[in-house]
C-alpha positions in Angstrom: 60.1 6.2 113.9 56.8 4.1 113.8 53.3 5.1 115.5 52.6 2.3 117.8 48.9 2.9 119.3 47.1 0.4 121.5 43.8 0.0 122.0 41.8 -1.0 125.1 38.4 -2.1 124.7 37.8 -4.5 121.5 34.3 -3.4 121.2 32.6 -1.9 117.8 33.9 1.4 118.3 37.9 0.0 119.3 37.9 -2.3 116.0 37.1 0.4 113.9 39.3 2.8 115.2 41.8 -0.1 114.8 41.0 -0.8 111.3 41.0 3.2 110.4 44.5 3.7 112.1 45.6 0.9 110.3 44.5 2.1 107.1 46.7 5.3 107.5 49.9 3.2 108.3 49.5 3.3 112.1 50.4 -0.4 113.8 47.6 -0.8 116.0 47.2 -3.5 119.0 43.3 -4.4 120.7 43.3 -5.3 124.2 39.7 -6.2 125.6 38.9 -8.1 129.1 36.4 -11.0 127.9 35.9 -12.0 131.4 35.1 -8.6 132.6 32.9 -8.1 130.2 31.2 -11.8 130.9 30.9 -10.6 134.2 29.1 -8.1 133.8 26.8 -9.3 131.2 26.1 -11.9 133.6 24.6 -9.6 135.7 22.7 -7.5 134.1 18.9 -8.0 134.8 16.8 -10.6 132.8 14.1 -7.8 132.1 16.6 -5.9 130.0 18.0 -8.5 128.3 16.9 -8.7 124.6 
């Protein structure tokens, strides 16, 4: 049997956990919500964006 693994959240952190599982022969899958995440970049304040 194969070790299927799926990960939410396609930020820094869930690509490299991605690319380390992969490296030990685990068949990994990244899920991430790009309009959630729009959303809420959309709202955070102007003041603490860089």
């Amino acid at each position: 049997m194969r070790t299927q693994v799926a990960i939410i959240g396609a930020g820094p952190a869930g690509l490299l956990l991605g690319q380390l599982l992969a490296r030990s022969g685990i068949d990994t899958s990244s899920w991430n919500n790009a309009i959630r995440n729009m959303c809420l970049a959309a709202s955070v304040p102007a003041s603490w964006k860089a």
